[in-house]
C-alpha positions in Angstrom: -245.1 61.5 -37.8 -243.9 58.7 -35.8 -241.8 56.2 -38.4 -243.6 53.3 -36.8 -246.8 54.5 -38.1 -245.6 54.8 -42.2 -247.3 52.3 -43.6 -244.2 50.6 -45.3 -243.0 50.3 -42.0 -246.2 49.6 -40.1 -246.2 46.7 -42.4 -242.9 45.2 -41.1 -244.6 45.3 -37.9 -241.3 46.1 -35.8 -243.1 46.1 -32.3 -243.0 42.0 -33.1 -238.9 42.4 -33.1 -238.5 44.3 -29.8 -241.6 41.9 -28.4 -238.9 39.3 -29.4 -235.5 40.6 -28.2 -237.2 42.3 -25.2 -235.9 45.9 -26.2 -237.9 48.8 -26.7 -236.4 51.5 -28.5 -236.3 54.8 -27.1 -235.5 56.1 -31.2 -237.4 53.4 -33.1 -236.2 55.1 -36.5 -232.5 53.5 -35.5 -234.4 50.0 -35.5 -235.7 50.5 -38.6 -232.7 52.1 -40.4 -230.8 48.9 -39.9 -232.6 46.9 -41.8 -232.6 49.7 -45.0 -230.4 48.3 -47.7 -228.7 50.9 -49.7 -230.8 49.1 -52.7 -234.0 50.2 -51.1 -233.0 54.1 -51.5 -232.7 53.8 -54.7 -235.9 53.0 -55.8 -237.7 55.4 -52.5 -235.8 58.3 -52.4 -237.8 59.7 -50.0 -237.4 57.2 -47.4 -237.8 58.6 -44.2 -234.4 57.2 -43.1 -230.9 56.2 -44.6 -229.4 52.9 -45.4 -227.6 50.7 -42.8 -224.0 51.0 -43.3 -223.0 53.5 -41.1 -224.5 51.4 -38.4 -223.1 48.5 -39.7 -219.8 49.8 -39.3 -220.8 50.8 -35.5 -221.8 47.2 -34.9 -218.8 45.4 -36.6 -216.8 47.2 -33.7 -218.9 46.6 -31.2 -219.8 42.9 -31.7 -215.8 42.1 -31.9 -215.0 43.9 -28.6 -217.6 42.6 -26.3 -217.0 38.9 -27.7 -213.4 39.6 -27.6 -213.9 40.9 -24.1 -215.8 38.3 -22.6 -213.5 35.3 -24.4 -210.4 37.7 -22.6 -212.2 37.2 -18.9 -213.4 33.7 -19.3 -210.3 32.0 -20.6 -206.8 31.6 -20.2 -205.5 30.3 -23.5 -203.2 31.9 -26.0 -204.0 34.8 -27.7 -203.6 32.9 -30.9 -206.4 30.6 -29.9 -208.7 33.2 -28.3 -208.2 34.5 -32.1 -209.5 32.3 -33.6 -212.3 31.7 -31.6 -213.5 35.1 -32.1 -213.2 34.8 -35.7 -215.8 31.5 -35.7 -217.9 33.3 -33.6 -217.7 36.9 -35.6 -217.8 35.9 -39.6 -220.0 36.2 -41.7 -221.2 33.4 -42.0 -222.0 32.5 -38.4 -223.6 36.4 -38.2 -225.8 35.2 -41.2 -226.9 32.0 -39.3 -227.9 33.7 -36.5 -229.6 36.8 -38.7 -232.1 33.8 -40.1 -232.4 32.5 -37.0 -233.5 35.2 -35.5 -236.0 35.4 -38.2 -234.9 38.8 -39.2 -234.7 38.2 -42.9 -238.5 39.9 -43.5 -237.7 43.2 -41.8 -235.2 44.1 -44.8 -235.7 46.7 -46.9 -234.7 45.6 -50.3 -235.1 47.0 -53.8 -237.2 44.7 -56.2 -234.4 42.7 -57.3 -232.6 42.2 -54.3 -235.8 40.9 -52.7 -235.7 38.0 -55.8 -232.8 37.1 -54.0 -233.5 34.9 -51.3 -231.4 31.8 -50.4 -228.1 33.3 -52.2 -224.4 34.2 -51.1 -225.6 37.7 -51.5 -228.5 37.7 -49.3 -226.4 35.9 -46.6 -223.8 38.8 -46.8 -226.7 41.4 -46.8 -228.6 39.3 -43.4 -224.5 39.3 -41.8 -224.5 43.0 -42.2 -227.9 43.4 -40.8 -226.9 41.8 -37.8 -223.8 44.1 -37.5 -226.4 46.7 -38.4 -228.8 46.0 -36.1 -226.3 45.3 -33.2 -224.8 49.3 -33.8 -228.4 50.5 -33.4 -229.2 48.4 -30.2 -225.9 49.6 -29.0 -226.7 53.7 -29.8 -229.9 53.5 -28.3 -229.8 51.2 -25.5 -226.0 51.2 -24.5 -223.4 48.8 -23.6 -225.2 46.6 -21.3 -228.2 46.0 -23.3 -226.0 45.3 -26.0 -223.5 42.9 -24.4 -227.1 40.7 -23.1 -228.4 41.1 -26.7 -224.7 39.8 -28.0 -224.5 37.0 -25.0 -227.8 35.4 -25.8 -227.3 35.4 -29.8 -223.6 35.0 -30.5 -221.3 34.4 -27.1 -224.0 31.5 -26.6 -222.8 30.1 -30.0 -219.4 29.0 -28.6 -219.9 25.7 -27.0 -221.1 24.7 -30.6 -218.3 26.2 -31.9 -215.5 24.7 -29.7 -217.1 21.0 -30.0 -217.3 21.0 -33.8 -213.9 22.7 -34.2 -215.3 25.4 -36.1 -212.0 28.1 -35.2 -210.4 26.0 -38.1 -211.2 26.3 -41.8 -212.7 23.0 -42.9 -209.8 22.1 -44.8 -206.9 22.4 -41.9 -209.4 20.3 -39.5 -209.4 17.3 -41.9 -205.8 17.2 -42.4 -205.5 17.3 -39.1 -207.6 14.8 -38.1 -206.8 12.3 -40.8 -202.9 12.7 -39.7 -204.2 12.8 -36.0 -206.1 9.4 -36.4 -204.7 7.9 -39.4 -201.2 9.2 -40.0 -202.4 10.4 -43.6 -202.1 13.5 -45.0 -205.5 13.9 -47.7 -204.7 15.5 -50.9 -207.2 17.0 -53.7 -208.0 16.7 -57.4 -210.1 18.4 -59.7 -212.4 15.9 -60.8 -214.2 17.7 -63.5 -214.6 21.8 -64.6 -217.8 22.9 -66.5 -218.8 26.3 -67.3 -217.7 29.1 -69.7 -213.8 30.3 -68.7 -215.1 33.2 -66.6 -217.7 31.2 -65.0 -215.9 27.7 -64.0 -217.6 25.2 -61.6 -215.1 22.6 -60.2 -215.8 19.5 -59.0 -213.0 18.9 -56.4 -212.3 15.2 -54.4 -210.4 14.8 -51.5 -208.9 11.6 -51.2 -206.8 9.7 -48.0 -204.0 7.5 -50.5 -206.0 6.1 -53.0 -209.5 6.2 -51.8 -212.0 9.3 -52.7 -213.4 10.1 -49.4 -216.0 13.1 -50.6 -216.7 15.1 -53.4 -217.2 19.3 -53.2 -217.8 21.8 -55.9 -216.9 25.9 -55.7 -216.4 28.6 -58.0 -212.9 28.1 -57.7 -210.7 25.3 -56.5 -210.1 26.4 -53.4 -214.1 26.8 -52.6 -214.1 23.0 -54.0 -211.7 22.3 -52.2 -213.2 23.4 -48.5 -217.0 22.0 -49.9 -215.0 18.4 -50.1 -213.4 19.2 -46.6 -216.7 20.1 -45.0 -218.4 16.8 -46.1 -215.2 14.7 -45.5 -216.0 15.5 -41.9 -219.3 14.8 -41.7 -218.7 11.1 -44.0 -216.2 10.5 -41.4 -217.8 12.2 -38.0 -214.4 14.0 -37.6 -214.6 17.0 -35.5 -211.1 18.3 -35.4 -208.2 18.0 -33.4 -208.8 18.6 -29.7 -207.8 21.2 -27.7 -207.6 22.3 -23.9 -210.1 25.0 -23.0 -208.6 26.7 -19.9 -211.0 28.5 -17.8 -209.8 31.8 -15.9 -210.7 31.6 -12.6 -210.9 34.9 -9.8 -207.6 36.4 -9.7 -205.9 34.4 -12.1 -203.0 36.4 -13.9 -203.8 38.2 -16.9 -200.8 35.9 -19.4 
């Protein structure tokens, strides 16, 4: 029987998602297997496919070389810097972001508690891993090419955004930065407050420039606080990080 045509599937209505990306699958049961969390097995045993990770694994690989690859072509700067572009562009994180914006989030297959959910850390690691998931079966089926215009349009397209918000560095290190950059201030942070039982602390962490308490964040640990304050330190003070030279490659430039 053709998986497209089991009615747990049918439901999912996966002709939608190629309609969408402009792929059709030649194996339509790799489609669906990456969006079958290992939670859904458990409660269908019978599932007529496995769970995701193996795929996920493929797609991990796959989505780091060909960004990796195209950042190596299109730029000349340090390998240090291409680094960390590829990181902004590859965590999960940013994979989640683009997973919702995709709108891939109702093709999961999620046991009953997992699909209670929604809006969490966990289901954005789950929606990061389908896109790794779901990259791996695009890339089995349809090949490298396919793959690299699937990755282009969805993630390589992402870096402009990424290199005008300074996104390649954590939130903290681009607000230091910035603030000795413009101001000649180094920020520090205190722990405002802790609540919560002792293995379950929320901290209430402010970063301050001298004296004055410039934004307020709150984490699981102090170091989460920490980077929540960071985050809307920047946006309180429209700081973007510290700037950078983006140096194109052009035809026959050297590869160093």
């Amino acid at each position: 029987m053709d998986i497209l045509e089991l009615e747990e599937v049918k439901a999912k209505n996966f002709p939608l998602l190629e309609k969408k990306f402009g792929i059709k699958f030649n194996h339509p049961e790799f489609l669906v297997q990456a969006f079958v969390h290992r939670s859904y097995l458990n409660e269908h045993h019978d599932f007529a496919v496995g769970q995701n990770e193996r795929l996920e694994f493929l797609g991990d690989a796959v989505v780091e070389l060909i960004v990796t690859e195209y950042l190596f072509h299109e730029f000349g700067n340090s390998e240090g810097e291409l680094t960390n572009w590829r990181a902004a562009l590859v965590n999960a994180k940013m994979l989640a972001s683009i997973a919702y914006e995709m709108g891939i989030e109702p093709f999961l297959f999620l046991s009953h508690g997992e699909a209670k959910d929604g809006g969490t850390k966990a289901r954005d690691y789950i929606m990061a891993n389908a896109f790794e998931s779901l990259t791996g079966a695009i890339y089995i089926d349809q090949g490298y090419e396919v793959t690299k215009q699937f990755l282009t349009t969805w993630v390589i397209s992402k870096l402009p955004f990424v290199l005008e918000n300074g996104l390649y560095m954590d939130a903290k290190s681009r607000f230091q930065e910035s603030a000795q950059e413009l101001l000649g201030i180094t920020p520090n942070y205190r722990v405002l407050e802790e609540t919560g039982p002792d293995h379950s602390k929320i901290f209430k962490v402010g970063v301050f420039l001298e004296k004055e308490l410039i934004a307020e964040g709150n984490g699981s640990s102090k170091q989460e606080a920490q980077t929540d304050a960071a985050e809307v330190a920047l946006k309180i003070k429209g700081w973007k990080g510290p700037k950078i030279e983006i140096i194109k490659r052009k035809p026959g430039d050297p590869i160093q």
